[in-house]
Wavefront OBJ file of the C-alpha trace (Angstrom):
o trace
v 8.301 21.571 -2.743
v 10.815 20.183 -5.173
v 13.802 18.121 -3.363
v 17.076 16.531 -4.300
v 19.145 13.779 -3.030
v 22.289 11.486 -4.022
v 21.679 8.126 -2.650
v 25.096 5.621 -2.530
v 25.950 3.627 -5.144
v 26.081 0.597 -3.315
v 23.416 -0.941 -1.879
v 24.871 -2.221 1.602
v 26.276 1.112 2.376
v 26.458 3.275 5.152
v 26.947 6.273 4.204
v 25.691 9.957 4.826
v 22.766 11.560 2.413
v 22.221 14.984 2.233
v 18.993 15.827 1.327
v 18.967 19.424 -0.790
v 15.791 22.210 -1.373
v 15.688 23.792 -4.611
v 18.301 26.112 -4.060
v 20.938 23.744 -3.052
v 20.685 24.351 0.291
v 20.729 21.089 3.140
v 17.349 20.759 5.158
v 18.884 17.686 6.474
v 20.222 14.288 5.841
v 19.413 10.520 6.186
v 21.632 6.951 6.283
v 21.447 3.460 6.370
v 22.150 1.226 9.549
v 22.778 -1.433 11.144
v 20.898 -2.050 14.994
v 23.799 -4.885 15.508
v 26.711 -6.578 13.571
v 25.454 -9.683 13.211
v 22.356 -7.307 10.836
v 25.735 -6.092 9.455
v 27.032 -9.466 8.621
v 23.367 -10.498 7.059
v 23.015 -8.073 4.892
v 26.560 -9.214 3.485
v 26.179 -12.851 3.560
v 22.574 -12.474 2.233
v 22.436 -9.463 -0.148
v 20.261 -6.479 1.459
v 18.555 -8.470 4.202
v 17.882 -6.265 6.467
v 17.362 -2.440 6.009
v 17.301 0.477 8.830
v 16.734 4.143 7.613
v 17.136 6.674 9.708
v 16.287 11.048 8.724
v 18.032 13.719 10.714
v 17.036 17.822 10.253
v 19.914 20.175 10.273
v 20.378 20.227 13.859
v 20.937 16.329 13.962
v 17.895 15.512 15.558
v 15.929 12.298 14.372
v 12.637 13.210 12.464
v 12.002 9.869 10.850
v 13.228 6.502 12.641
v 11.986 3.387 10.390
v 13.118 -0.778 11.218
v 12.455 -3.588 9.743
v 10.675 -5.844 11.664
v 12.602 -9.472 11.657
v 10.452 -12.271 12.630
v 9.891 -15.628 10.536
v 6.426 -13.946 8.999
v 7.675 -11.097 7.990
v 11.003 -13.462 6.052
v 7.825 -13.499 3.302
v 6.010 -10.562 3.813
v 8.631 -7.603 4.541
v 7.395 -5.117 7.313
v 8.825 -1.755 8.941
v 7.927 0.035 11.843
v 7.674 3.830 10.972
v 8.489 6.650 13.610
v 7.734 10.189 12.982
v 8.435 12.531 15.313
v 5.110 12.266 17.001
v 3.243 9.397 14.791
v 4.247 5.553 15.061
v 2.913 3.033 12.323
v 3.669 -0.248 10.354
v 5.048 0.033 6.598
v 4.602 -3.351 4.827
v 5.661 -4.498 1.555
v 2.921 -5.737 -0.854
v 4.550 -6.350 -4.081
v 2.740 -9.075 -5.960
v 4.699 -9.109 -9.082
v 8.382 -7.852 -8.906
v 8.374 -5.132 -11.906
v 5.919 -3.437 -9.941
v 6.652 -3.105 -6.181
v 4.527 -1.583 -3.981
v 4.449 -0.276 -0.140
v 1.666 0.140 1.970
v 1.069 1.875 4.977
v -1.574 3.864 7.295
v -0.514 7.054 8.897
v -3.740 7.959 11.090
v -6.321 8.679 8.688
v -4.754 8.199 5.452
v -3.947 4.673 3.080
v -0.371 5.541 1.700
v 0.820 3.786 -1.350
v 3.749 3.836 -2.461
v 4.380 3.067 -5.979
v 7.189 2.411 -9.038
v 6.331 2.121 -12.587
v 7.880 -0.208 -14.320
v 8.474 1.813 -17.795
v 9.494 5.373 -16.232
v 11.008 4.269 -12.995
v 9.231 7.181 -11.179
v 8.099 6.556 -7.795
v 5.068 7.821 -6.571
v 3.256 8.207 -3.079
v -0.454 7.733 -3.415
v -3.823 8.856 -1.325
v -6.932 7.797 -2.134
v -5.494 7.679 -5.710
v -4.257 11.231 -5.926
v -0.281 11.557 -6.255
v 1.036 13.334 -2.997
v 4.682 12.330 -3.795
v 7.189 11.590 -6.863
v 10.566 10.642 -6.774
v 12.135 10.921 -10.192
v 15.766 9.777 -10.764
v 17.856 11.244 -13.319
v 19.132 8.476 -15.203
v 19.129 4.655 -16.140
v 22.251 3.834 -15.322
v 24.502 5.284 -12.542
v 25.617 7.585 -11.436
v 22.741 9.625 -13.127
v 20.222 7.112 -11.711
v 21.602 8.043 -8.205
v 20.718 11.481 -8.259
v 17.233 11.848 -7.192
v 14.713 14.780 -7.359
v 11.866 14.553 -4.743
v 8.771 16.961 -5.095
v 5.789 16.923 -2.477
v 2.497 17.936 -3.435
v 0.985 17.605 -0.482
v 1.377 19.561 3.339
v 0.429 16.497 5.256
v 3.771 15.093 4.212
v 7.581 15.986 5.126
v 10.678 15.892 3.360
v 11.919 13.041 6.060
v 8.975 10.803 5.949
v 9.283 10.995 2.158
v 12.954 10.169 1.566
v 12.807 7.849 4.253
v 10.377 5.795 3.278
v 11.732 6.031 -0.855
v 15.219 4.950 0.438
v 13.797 1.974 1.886
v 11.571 1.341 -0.827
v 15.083 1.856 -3.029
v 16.694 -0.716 -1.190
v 14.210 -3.421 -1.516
v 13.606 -3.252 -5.516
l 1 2 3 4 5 6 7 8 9 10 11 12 13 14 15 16 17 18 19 20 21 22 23 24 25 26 27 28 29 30 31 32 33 34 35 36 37 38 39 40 41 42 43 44 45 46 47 48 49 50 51 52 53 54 55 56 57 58 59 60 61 62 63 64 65 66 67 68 69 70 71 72 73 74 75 76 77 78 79 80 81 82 83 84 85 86 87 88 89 90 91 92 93 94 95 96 97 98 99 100 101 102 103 104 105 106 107 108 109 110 111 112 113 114 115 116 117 118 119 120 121 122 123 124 125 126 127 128 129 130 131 132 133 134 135 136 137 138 139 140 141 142 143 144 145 146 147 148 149 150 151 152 153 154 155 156 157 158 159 160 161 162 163 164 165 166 167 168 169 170 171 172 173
């Protein structure tokens, strides 16, 4: 299934994304926000601290649901917790060296990785070393590199888990 998306050019914003198929038509959208205003106010005063995704279907309902987890641990080690519709689990951030960031999480049976390369800038979503997921962007520089296509090789993964979890991963590198 091959995807497409326009995330905001700035960083700390709210707004709407509409997530497209292949034939331009919405499956549903996703945004950015904030639980309280004093996250609102962090994220201003301290560049991106804190970041809430949330993914809607077409009839507004809330497949995807992921927060970051704020406690003095995870001010190192950066942690979300992930709800599907009917699956709950932690997402945690285990970049090592900066040009290469990396997400990790476990969704029942399966160790998800999530991926960037540093010399393509494609993002991929890894099990057991297979590519389920790959988010390429069009461009280097904006507002090319906004415009995202999303393609999913695998069934065991939606479109909202997916762009969810990428538009977090966006935010943080």
């Amino acid at each position: 299934m091959i995807y497409k998306a326009i995330l905001p050019l700035l960083r700390i914003s709210t707004a709407t994304v509409v997530i497209n198929d292949e034939t331009s038509q919405a499956v549903g959208t996703m945004k950015r926000y904030h639980s309280s205003k004093i996250q609102k106010l962090m994220n201003v005063l301290f560049d991106n601290v804190v970041n809430n995704v949330q993914a809607f279907n077409l009839e507004g309902e809330i497949q995807a649901d992921i927060k970051e987890i704020n406690t003095i641990k995870t001010w190192i080690k950066e942690k979300w917790q992930v709800k599907l519709q009917e699956e709950n689990f932690i997402c945690e951030n285990r970049t090592k060296i900066r040009t290469n960031p990396q997400f990790y999480y476990e969704k029942g049976t399966l160790a998800v990785w999530i991926k960037k390369d540093f010399t393509d800038k494609v993002t991929r979503f890894f099990v057991d070393q297979i590519v389920v997921a790959e988010i390429h962007p069009e461009g280097w520089i904006p507002p090319k590199s906004n415009r995202h296509t999303i393609k999913i090789f695998d069934s065991r993964f939606d479109i909202y888990e997916i762009a969810s979890l990428y538009y977090v991963f966006n935010l943080k590198n």
